[in-house]
C-alpha positions as a Python dict, from the first residue, in 0.01 Angstrom:
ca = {
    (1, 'X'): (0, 0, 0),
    (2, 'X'): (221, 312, -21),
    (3, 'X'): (620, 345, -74),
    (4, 'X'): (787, 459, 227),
    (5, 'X'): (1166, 481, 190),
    (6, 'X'): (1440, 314, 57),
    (7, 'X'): (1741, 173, 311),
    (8, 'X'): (2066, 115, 271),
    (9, 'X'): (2318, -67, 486),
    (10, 'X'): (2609, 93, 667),
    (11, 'X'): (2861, -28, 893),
    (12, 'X'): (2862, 282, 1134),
    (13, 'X'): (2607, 477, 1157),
    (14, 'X'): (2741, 803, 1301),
    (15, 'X'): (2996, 830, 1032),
    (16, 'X'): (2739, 750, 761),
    (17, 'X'): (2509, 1015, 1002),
    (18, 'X'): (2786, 1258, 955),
    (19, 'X'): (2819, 1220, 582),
    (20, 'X'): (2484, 1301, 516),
    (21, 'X'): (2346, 1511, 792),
    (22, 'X'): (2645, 1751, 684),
    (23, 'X'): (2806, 1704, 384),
    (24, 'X'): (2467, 1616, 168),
    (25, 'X'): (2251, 1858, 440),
    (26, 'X'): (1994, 1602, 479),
    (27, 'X'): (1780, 1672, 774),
    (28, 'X'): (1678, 1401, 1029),
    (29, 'X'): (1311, 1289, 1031),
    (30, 'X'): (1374, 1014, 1315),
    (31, 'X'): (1667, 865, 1468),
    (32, 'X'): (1642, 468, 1583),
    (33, 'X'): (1977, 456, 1723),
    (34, 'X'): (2089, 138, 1458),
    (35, 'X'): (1821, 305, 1192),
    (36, 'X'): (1786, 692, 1076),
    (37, 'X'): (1540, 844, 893),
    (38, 'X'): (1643, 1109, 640),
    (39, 'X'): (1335, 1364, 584),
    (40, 'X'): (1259, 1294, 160),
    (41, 'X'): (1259, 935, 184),
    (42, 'X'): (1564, 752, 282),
    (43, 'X'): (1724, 560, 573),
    (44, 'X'): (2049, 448, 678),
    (45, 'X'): (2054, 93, 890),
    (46, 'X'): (2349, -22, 1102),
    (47, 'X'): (2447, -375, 937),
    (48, 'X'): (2512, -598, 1176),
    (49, 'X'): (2131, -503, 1330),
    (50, 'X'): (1989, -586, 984),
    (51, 'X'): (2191, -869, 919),
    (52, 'X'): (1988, -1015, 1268),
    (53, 'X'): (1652, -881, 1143),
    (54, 'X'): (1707, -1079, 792),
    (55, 'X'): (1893, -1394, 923),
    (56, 'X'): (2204, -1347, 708),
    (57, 'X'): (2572, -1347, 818),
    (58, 'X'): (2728, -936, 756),
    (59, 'X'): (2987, -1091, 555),
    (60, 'X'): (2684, -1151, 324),
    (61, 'X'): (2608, -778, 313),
    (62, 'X'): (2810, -671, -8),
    (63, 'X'): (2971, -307, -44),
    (64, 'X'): (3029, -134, -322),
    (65, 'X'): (2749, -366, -525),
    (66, 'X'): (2751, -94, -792),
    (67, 'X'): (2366, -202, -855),
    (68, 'X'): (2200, 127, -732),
    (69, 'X'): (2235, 453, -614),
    (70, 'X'): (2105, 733, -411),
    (71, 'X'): (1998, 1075, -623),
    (72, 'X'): (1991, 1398, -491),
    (73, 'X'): (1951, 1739, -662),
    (74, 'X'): (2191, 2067, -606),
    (75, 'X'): (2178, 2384, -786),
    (76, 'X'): (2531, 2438, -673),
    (77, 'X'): (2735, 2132, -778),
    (78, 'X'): (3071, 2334, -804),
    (79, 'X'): (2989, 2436, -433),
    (80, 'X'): (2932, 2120, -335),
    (81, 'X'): (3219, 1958, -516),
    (82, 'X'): (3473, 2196, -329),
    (83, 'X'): (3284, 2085, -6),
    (84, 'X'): (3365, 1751, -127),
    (85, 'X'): (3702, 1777, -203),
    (86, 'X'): (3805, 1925, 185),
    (87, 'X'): (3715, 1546, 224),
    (88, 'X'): (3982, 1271, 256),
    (89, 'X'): (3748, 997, 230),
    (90, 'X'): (3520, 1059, -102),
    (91, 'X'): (3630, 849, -393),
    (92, 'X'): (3518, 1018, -706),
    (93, 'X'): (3314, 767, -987),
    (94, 'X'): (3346, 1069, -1188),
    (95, 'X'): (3359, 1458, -1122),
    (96, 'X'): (3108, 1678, -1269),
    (97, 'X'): (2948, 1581, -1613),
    (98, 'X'): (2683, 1723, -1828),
    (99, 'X'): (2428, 1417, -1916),
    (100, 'X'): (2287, 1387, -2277),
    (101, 'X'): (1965, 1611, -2169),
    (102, 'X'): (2229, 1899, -2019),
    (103, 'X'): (2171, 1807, -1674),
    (104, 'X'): (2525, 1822, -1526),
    (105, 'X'): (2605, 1552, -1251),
    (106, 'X'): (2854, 1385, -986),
    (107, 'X'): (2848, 1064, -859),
    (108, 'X'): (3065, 938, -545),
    (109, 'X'): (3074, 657, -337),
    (110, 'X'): (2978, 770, 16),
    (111, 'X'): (3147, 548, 357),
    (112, 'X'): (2993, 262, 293),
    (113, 'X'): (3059, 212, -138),
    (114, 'X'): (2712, 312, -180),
    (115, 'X'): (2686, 509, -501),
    (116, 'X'): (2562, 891, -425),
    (117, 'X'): (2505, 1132, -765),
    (118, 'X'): (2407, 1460, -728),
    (119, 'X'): (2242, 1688, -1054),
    (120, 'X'): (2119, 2000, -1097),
    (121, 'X'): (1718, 2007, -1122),
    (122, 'X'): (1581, 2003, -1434),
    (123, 'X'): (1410, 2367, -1379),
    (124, 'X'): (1771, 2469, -1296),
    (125, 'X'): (1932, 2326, -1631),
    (126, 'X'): (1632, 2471, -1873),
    (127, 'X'): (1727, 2804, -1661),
    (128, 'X'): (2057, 2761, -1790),
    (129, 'X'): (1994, 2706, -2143),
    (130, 'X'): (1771, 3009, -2163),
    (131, 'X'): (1956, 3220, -2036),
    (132, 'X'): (2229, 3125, -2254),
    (133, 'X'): (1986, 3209, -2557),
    (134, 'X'): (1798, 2921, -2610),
    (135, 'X'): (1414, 2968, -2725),
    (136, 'X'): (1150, 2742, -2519),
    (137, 'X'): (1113, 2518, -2790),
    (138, 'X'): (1506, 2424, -2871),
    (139, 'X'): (1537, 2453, -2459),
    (140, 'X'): (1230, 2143, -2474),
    (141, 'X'): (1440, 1988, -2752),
    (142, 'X'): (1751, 1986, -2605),
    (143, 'X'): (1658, 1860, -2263),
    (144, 'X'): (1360, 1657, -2358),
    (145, 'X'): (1137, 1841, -2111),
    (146, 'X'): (739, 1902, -2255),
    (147, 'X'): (745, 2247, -2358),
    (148, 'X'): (498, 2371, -2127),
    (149, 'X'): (727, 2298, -1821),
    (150, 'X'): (945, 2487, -2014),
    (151, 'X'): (722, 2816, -2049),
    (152, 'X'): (647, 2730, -1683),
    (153, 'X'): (983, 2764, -1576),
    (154, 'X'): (1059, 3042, -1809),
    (155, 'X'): (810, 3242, -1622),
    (156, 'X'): (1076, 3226, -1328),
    (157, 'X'): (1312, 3434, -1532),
    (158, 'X'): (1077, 3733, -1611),
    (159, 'X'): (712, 3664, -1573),
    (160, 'X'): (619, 3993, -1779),
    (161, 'X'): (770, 3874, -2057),
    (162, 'X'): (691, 3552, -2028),
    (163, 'X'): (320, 3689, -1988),
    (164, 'X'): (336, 3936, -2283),
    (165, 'X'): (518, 3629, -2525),
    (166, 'X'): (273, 3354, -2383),
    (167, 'X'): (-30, 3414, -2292),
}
């Protein structure tokens, strides 16, 4: 058995299309007409078609369940969040934060409650914290990466001097 996707439920799918097709800049693997597939692994389903295929009234589909989310990654969050904010419709859980590990984050309902957070990668935020000064070691500290992804991604920065430090 392998994992194919996760779903979520929406109550139109063009607008949720919209959202994510060009505010997120997911791409489109397949389109179903009442179910789209999202190339990396997620799909949107019109509810009132999946309320048929699992015998339940819509009313019983529940927004805004606040039991889950959908995680993306974005080197640009501040570009994104001004993308965001030409946006009536986004209601903010909370604007950009920097988690425990340094990772900085948003999270947002999209059209249907759903909750959407968007972070930096992880190669991005030990980046960061080089570059601001940090050694490999007190980067792997501080973001509780193993060291050696550190070096790896440190390599990124300037591979000769990552070669004449490291190896």
């Amino acid at each position: 058995m392998r994992f194919v996707c996760s779903l979520i439920v929406v109550n139109d799918i063009s607008i949720s299309r919209n959202f994510y097709e060009k505010v997120l800049n997911q791409k489109i693997e397949y389109d179903f007409g009442e179910n789209v597939l999202f190339e990396g692994g997620f799909a949107i389903h019109l509810k009132s078609h999946f309320a048929e295929l699992i015998k339940v009234s819509p009313a019983d589909i529940i927004p805004r369940s606040n039991n889950s989310e959908l995680y993306f990654e974005e080197d640009d969050l501040d570009g994104l969040l001004e993308k965001l904010k030409r946006l009536d419709s986004v209601e903010y859980i909370h604007g950009i934060q920097e988690q425990p590990w340094g990772q900085r984050v948003i999270r947002f309902y999209d059209p249907d409650q759903h909750i959407v957070e968007v972070g930096e990668s992880m190669a991005s935020v030990a980046i960061r914290f080089l570059n601001q000064g940090l050694s490999i070691e007190e980067t792997a500290q501080r973001t509780s990466l193993p060291e050696k992804y550190v070096r790896t991604v440190s390599a990124t920065i300037n591979p000769s001097k990552w070669e004449e430090q490291f190896c």
